[in-house]
Each structure stands twice: as structure tokens, then as C-alpha cells.
C-alpha positions in Angstrom: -14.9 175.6 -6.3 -13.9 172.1 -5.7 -15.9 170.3 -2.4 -13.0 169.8 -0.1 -11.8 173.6 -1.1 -15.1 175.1 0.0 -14.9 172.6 3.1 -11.6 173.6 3.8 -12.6 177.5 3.8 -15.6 176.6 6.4 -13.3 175.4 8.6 -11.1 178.5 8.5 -14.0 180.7 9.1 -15.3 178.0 12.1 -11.5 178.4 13.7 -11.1 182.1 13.3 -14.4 182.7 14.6 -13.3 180.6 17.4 -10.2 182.7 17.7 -11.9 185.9 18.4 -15.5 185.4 20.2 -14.7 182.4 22.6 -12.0 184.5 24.9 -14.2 187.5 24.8 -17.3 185.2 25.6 -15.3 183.6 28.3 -14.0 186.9 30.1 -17.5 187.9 30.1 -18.7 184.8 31.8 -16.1 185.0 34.4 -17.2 188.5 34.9 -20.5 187.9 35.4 -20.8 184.5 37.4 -17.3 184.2 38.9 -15.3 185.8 42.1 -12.1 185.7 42.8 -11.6 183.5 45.9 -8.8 184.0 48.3 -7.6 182.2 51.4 -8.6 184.2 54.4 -8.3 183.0 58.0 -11.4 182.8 60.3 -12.2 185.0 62.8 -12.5 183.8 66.7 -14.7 184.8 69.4 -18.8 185.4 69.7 -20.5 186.8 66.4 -23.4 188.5 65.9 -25.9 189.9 63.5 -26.3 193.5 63.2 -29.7 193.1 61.7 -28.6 195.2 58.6 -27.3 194.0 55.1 -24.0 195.1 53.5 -23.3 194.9 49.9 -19.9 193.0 49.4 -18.8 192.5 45.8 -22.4 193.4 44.3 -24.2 190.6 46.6 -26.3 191.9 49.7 -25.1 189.5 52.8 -26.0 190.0 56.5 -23.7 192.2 58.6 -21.7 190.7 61.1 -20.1 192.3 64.3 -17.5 190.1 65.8 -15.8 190.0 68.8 -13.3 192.7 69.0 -10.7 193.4 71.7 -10.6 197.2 73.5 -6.9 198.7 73.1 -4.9 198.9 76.5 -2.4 201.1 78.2 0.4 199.7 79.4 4.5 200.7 80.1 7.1 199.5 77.6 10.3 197.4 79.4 12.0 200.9 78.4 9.7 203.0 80.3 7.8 204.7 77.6 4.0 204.5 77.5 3.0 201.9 75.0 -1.0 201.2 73.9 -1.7 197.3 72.9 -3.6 197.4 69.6 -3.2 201.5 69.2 -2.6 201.0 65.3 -4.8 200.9 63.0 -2.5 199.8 60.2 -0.9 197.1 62.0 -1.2 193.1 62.8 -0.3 192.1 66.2 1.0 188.4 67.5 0.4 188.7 71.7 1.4 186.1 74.8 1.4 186.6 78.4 4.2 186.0 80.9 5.2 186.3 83.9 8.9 187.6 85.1 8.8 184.9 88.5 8.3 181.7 85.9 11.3 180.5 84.7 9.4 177.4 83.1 6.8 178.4 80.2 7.1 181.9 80.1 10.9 181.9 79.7 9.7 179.7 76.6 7.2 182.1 75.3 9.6 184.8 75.1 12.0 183.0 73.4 9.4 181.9 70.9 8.1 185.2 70.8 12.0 186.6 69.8 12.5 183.9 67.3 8.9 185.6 65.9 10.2 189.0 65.9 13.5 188.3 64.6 11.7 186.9 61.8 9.7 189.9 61.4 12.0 192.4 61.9 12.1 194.5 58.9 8.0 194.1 58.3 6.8 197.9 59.4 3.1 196.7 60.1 3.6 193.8 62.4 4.0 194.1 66.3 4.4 191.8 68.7 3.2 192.0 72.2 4.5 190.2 75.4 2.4 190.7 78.4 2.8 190.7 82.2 0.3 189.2 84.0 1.9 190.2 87.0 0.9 194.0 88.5 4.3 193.6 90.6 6.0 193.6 87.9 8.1 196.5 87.1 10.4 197.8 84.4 13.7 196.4 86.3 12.1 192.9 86.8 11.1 192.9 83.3 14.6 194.0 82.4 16.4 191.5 83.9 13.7 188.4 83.1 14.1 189.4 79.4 17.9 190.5 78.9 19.5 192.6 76.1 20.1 190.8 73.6 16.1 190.0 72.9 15.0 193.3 73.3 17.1 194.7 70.6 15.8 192.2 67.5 12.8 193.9 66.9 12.4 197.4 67.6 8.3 196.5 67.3 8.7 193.9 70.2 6.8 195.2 73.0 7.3 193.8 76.3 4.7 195.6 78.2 3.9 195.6 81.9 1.5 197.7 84.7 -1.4 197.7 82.5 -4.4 200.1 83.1 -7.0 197.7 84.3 -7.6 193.9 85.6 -5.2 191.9 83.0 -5.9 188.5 84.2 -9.9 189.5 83.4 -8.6 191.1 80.0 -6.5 188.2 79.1 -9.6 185.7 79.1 -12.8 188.0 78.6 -10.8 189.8 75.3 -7.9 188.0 74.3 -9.5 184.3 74.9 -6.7 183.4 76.8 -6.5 181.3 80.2 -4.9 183.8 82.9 -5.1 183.1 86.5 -3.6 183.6 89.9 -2.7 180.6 91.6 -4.4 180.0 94.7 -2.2 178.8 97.0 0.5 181.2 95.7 -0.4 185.1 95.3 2.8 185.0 93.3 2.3 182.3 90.5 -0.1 182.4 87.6 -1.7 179.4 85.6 -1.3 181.1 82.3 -1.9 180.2 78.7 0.9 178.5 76.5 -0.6 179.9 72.9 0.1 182.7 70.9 -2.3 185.1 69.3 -3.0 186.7 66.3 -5.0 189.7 65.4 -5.9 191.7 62.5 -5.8 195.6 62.2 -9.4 195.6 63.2 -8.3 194.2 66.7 -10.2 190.8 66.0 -8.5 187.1 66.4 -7.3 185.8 64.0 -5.4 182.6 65.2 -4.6 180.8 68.3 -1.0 178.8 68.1 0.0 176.3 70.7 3.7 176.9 71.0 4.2 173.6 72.8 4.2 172.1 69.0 7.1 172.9 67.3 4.9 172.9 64.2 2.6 175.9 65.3 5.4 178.1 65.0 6.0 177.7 61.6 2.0 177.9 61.3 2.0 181.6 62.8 5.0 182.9 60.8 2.9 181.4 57.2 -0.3 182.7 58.5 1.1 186.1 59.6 2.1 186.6 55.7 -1.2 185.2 55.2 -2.8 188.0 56.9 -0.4 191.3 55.6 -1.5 190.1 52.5 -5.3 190.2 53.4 -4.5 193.9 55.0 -2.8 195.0 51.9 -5.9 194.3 49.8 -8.2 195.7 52.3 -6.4 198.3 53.1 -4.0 200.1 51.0 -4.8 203.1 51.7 -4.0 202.3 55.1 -0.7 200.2 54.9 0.6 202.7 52.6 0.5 205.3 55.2 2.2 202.8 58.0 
């Protein structure tokens, strides 16, 4: 056998060797020494540690309890009973209003309605407008809002009356500015953002609605977030 013929076969067997060990070499490697990295938004409010360990893709990491928000009874604008954060398969985007504040509020509901039109045929997303006002009833709420809003989303809450101090629930547990005015028992200094909040009733996003931009932010974060449900919860969003 010539020189360049038995060169030429080494270099066959070099290539074909290459062929078939280097992907199964590199699909172990990835196995062993890589994760798969996905884009996950952060989680507000207080954390702490739980002082024990949790084993998260075969690496022991510290437990964390974050801050989580307590579900709340309220009345629907229909006047069924409706529970804020009763679902456990389900995001939630929340504001506050008031029905005597034709300024910002009226401007949070319309965002919030330009929200859940968007979302209207997305089973595991509800959105939440709440009253900050306890004289608020079903006909004032009725009138503020109008028809044609209520009926884009039937996942659109517009709740009132809650079962407890709102104002102190509003910025203890939902991290948003809600007071009464002082010189006016009927006007509230209230917050102009938006929240978001995963199916484990933490926050997931504050969005400034006085920036055109931020609504565009919340509807690409909300997808953002179903998909983050979806892989940590199939089981779950299947059943919703």
C-alpha cells in the first residue's frame, strides 16, 4: 500500500471516528455540567431563609420563603361573591380604584380593559380591579365602569366591600400606596401601577401605567409567566 493511500485511510478512520463519539461525548457533557437556563422574572417583597435546604435540579440550595399575599373576600360588580387570589392555577394582574375619581382611576380601568381584552380567551389569567372605597357599592361600581368593559373579559373582576381593612391590604400585601385623603374622607391617594402575581400569590411585577411603554411590558411578561406556570405546573394548568 502506497503512502498517501494508507494516509488517506487514517484520515477516514480519524473522521468517522469523529462522526460517531464527538456528539455522544458532547450530549454527555451537556448532561453532566450544563442546565437549561430560562428567563424567569424576579420575585418582590421581603425574603427569608427557612433554615432548610431543597434539592433543585440535583444541587442542594437554601430554601427561601417569600413574601406572599393572603387571598381576600370581596363582591363582584354583579353581585356574586368573588375571592382575590382563590386559584391556584391562575396568574392575576391587580389595580385599585376608586368609583368618586374620575382622573387616574378612570385610567386604570381603561388600561386594565385594554389588558383583559387582550387576555380574553387565556383560561388561567384574571384580572383584578379593586375599590378602595368601603362606600362603594355594586350600583356605584356599575355605573363608574359601564357595560361595555365588563363584558370583554368574563375573568375581569371588578370587586368591591372587601372583608377587612383594604387600604392596610393594599400596602402591607400588595406593595401598593393606598390612602385616605386627609382633608377629604372621600378621596384616596392611590397607586398608579399595576401588579402581577404568580399562582403562588407572590409579585411578580410592578408596571407604571403612566408610561405607555409599561403596558406593552405587562402583556410580554404575563406570557412570560404562563409559560413559567406551564413548566412548573402542568399538572395544575391542565386541570384549569
Amino acid at each position: 500500500m502506497s503512502k498517501n493511500r494508507r494516509s488517506g485511510a487514517v484520515s477516514k478512520l480519524i473522521i468517522l471516528a469523529f462522526v460517531l463519539f464527538v456528539p455522544g461525548f458532547l450530549y454527555i457533557l451537556v448532561n453532566r455540567m450544563g442546565s437549561n437556563e430560562y428567563v424567569k422574572l424576579p420575585v418582590f417583597g421581603e425574603k427569608t431563609l427557612s433554615g432548610e435546604m431543597r434539592r433543585v435540579m440535583g444541587r442542594e440550595i437554601p430554601d427561601t420563603i417569600f413574601h406572599q399575599l393572603d387571598p381576600l373576600e370581596m363582591v363582584n360588580y354583579d353581585g356574586s361573591p368573588t375571592t382575590f387570589l382563590g386559584s391556584d392555577s391562575s396568574i392575576t394582574v391587580a389595580q385599585l380604584f376608586y368609583t368618586n375619581d374620575g382622573g387616574l382611576s378612570k385610567q386604570l380601568i381603561d388600561d386594565m380593559a385594554r389588558i383583559a381584552k387582550r387576555f380574553s380567551e387565556t383560561t388561567h389569567v384574571t384580572l383584578f380591579s379593586i375599590s378602595v372605597d368601603s362606600l362603594d357599592g355594586i350600583e356605584e361600581v356599575n355605573q363608574f365602569v359601564g357595560d361595555d368593559l365588563k363584558s370583554i373579559n368574563p375573568r375581569w373582576k371588578i370587586a368591591t366591600q372587601p372583608k377587612g381593612d383594604i387600604l392596610q391590604y393594599a400596602r402591607e400585601s400588595m406593595l401598593l400606596e393606598a390612602l385616605a385623603s386627609p382633608g377629604d374622607p372621600g378621596d384616596f391617594l392611590i397607586s398608579n401601577q399595576f401588579i402581577l402575581l404568580d399562582s403562588e400569590r407572590r409579585i411578580r411585577g410592578f408596571y407604571d401605567i403612566s408610561l405607555r411603554s409599561e403596558l406593552e411590558r405587562l402583556e410580554d411578561e404575563i406570557k412570560l409567566q404562563i409559560v413559567e406556570e406551564i413548566r412548573n405546573h402542568p399538572v395544575k394548568i391542565e386541570r384549569n
